[in-house]
C-alpha positions in Angstrom: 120.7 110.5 94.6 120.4 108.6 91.4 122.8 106.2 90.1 125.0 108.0 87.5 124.9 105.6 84.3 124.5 106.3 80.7 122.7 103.5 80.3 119.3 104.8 82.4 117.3 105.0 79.6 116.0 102.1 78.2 116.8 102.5 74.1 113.2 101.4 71.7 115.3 98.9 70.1 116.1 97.6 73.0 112.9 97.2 74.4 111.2 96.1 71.2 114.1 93.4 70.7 113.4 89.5 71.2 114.6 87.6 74.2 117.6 85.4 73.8 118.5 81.8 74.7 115.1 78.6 74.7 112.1 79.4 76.0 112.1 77.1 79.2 116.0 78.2 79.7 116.5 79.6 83.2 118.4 82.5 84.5 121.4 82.4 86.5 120.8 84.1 90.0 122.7 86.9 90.4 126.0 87.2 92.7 127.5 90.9 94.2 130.1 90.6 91.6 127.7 90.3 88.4 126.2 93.5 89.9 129.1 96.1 90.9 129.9 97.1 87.1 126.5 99.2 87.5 126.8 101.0 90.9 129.3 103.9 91.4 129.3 103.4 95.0 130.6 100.0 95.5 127.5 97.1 96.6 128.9 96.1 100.5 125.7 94.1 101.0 123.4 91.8 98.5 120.7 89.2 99.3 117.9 87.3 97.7 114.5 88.7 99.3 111.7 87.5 97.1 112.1 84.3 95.0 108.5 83.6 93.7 107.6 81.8 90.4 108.7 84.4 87.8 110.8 86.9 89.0 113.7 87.3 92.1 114.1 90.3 93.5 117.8 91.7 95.6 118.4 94.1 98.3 121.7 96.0 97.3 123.1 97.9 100.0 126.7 101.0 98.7 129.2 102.0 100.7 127.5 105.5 101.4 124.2 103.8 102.9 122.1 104.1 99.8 119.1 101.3 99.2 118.5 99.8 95.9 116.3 96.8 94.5 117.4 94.9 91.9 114.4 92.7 90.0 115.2 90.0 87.9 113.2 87.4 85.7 113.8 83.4 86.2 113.2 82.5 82.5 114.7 83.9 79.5 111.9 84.1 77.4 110.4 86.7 80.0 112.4 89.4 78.9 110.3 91.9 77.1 108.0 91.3 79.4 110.3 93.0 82.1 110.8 95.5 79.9 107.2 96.4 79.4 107.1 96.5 83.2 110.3 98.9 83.6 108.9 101.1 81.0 105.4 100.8 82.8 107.4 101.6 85.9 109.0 104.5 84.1 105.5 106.3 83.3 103.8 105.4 86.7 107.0 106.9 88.2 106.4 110.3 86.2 102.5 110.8 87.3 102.4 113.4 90.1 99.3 112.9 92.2 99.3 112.9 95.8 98.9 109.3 97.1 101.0 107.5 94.0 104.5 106.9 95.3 106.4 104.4 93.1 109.8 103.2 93.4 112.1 104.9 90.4 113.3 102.7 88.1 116.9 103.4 87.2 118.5 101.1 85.0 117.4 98.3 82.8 120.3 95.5 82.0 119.2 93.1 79.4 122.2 91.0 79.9 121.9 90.6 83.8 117.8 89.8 82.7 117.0 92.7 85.4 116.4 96.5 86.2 117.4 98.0 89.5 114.9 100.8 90.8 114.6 102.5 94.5 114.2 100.2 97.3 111.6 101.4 100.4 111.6 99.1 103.3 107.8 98.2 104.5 105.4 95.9 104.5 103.0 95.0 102.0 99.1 95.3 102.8 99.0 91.7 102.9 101.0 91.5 106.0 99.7 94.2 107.8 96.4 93.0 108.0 97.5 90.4 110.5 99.4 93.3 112.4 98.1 96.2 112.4 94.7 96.7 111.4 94.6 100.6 112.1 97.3 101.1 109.6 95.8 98.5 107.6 92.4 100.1 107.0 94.4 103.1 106.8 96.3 101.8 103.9 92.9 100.3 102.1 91.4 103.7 101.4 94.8 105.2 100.4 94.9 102.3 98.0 91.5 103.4 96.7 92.7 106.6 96.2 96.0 106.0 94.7 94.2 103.2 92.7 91.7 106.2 91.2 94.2 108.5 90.6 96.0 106.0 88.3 93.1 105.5 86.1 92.4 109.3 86.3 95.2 109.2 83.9 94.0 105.8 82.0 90.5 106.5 81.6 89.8 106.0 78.1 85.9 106.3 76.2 83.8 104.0 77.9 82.0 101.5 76.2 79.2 98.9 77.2 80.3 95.6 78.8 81.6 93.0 76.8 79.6 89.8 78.2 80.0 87.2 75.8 83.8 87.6 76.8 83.1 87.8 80.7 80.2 84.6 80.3 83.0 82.7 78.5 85.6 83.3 81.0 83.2 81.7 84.2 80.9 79.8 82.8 83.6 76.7 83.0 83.7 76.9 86.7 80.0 77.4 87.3 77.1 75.0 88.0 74.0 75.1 85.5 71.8 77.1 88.1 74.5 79.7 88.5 74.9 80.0 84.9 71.8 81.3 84.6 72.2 83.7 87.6 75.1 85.4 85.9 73.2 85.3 82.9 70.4 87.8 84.6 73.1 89.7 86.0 74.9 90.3 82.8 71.5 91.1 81.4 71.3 93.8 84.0 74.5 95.4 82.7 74.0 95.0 78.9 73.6 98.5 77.9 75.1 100.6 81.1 77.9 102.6 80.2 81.2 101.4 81.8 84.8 103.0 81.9 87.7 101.7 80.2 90.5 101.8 79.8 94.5 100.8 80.3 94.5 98.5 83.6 97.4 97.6 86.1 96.3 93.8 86.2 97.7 93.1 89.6 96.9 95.9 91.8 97.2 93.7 94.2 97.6 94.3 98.4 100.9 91.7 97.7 102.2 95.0 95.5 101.5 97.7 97.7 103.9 98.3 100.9 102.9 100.8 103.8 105.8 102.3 104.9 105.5 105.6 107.8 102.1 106.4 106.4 103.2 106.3 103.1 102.3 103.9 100.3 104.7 102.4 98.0 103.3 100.8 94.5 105.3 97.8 93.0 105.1 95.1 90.3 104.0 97.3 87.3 102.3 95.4 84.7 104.5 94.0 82.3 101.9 94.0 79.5 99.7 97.0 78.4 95.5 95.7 78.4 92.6 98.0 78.0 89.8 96.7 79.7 87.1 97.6 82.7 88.7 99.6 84.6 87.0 98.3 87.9 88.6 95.3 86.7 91.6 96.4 89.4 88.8 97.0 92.0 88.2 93.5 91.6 91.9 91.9 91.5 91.9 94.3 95.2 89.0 92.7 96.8 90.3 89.1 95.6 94.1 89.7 96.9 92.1 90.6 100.7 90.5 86.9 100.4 94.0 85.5 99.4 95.7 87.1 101.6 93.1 85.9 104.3 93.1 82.1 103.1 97.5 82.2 103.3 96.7 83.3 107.3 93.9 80.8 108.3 95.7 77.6 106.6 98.2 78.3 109.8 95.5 80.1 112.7 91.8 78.7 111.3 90.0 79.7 114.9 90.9 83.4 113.6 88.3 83.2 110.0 85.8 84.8 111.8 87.7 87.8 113.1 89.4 88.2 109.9 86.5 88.1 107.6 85.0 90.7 109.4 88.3 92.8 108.9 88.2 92.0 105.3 84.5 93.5 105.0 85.6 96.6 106.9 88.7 96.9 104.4 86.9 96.5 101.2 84.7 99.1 102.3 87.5 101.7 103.0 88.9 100.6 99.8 86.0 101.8 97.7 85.4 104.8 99.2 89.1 105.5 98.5 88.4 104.9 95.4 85.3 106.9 94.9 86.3 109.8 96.6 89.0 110.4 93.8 87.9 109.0 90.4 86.8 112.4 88.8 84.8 110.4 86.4 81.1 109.1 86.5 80.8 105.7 87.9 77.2 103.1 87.8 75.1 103.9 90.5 75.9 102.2 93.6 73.9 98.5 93.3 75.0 98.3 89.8 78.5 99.0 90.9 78.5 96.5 93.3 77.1 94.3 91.3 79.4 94.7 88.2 82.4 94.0 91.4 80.9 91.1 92.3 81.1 89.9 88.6 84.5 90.7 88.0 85.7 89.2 91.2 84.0 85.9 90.0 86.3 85.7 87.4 88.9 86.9 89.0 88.1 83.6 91.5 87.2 81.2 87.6 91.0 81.8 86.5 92.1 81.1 89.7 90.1 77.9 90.0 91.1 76.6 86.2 94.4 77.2 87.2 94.4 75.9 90.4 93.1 72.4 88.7 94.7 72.1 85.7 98.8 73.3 87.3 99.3 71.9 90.4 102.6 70.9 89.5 104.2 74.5 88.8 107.0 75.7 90.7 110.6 73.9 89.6 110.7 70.8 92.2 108.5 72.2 94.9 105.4 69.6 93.5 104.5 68.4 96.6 104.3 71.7 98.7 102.7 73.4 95.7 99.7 69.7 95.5 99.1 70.6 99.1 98.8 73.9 98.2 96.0 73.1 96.0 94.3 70.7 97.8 93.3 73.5 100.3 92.8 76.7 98.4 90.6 74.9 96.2 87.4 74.6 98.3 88.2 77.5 99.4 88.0 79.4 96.0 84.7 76.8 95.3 83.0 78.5 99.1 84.0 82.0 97.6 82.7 81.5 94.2 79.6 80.0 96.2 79.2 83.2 98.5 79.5 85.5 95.2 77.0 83.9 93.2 74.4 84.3 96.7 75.9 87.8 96.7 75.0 88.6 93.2 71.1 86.9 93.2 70.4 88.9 96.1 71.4 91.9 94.4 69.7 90.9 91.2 66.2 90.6 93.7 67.1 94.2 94.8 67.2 95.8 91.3 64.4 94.4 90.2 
């Protein structure tokens, strides 16, 4: 049953309109009363469930039992981008393939800063792994799949790889010796043709939530990029070593056991992926090789960020400096084990 509003559709002028108020000015969280106005069945329960660095998303609970989600920005100035997400949202929503299942978006309120959409209990993939690994393989290769059907429908001409842009983006975090390795990798993929076009940004495990068998997509991106499509294939892999580091900070005697998992999971995750994607990909060693890549710079931004904003998250400095202190050799080791990674497949293809 959908909420009965005239307001569900989200005017142009009203998504191409500027955000109000100063660009570092905060929202207000939201309370039960600020959202009833937009329900038909009264809200009985409403509670905070995710508070992260941009965004806080509610669990509203009517009077007849129904579920919603209600996802709000923390900063003014954010506002379009939401709305680029709930219009993403809206399109995602409308592609009929078999393994994409998004929450439907339902109403878009520019003066609560927020849109309320569908709300499927779960966990995300990023949990899972730690509880049930069956389900959690499971979910990888449905991620793959779901992941290819999605750019099924975003495939756009390809075109050859753009390297100066990808060699500008890691060479910062690299040492000389491994500059010259991704320089011979790069070389390698100078004149192969590679798919483009729009990519989700953060398909993330974080985003996707296994539910009975079922997988749920959230966190649309809120901007639209073309780019390498196996860009998300990368931003995948990467989430699997994040969501790995968040478990060992707390259990370190379980690395081992985990990284094995991880292997297993990116494996299961690619042939997902392959199995679907109705158009040609590289052959396999230049595939993997082009993954490796792109995960490197997926790992780059992370380090440049991780160095240059430890201080990020309203008063929460010190937690977030301790934070940093320990991801940061651990994205250095990662960025160490993809540049070994990518020699030895530069010896193999030669």
């Amino acid at each position: 049953m959908k909420i009965q509003t005239n307001h569900i559709e989200l005017k142009l002028n009203e998504f191409e309109s500027n955000s109000t108020g100063k660009s570092d000015e905060k929202t207000k969280i939201l309370k039960i009363r600020d959202i009833k106005p937009y329900f038909p069945n009264e809200p009985i329960e409403f509670q905070l469930e995710v508070h992260s660095f941009k965004t806080r998303i509610y669990k509203v609970v009517t009077q007849n039992g129904q579920m919603f989600a209600v996802k709000q920005c923390n900063y003014k100035k954010n506002l379009n981008n939401l709305k680029h997400e709930f219009r993403n949202q809206q399109k995602l929503f409308k592609v009929q393939c078999e393994f994409l299942k998004v929450p439907e978006p339902l109403y878009f309120s520019s003066k609560l800063y927020a849109y309320v959409m569908q709300y499927f209990p779960g966990q995300s993939l990023s949990k899972l792994m730690f509880k049930n690994q069956i389900n959690f393989l499971n979910g990888c290769r449905k991620s793959g799949q779901l992941l290819a059907e999605i750019h099924n429908h975003w495939y756009k001409e390809g075109r050859n790889i753009e390297i100066e842009n990808i060699h500008k983006d890691i060479s910062a975090v690299l040492k000389q010796t491994q500059i010259q390795i991704l320089n011979d990798a790069l070389e390698l993929l100078k004149h192969q043709h590679i798919d483009c076009g729009q990519v989700y940004l953060d398909f993330d495990p974080l985003n996707i939530i296994w539910n009975k068998n079922d997988l749920y997509l959230i966190d649309p991106p809120n901007i639209n990029r073309t780019s390498i499509l196996c860009w998300d294939l990368a931003t995948f892999k990467f989430g699997l070593h994040k969501s790995l580091w968040k478990n060992i900070i707390k259990k370190p005697w379980n690395i081992h056991t985990y990284s094995s998992i991880i292997e297993k999971a990116k494996k299961e995750f690619q042939i997902g992926y392959k199995e679907n994607y109705k158009y040609s990909l590289l052959e396999d060693n230049l595939f993997d090789l082009l993954m490796d890549i792109l995960e490197l710079q997926r790992v780059g931004e992370w380090i440049i960020g991780n160095k240059n904003n430890p201080f990020y998250f309203n008063n929460k400095k010190i937690k977030i400096l301790a934070s940093s202190i320990v991801s940061l050799p651990l994205l250095i080791h990662r960025r160490n084990q993809l540049i070994k990674e990518i020699q030895q497949k530069i010896e193999v293809l030669r």
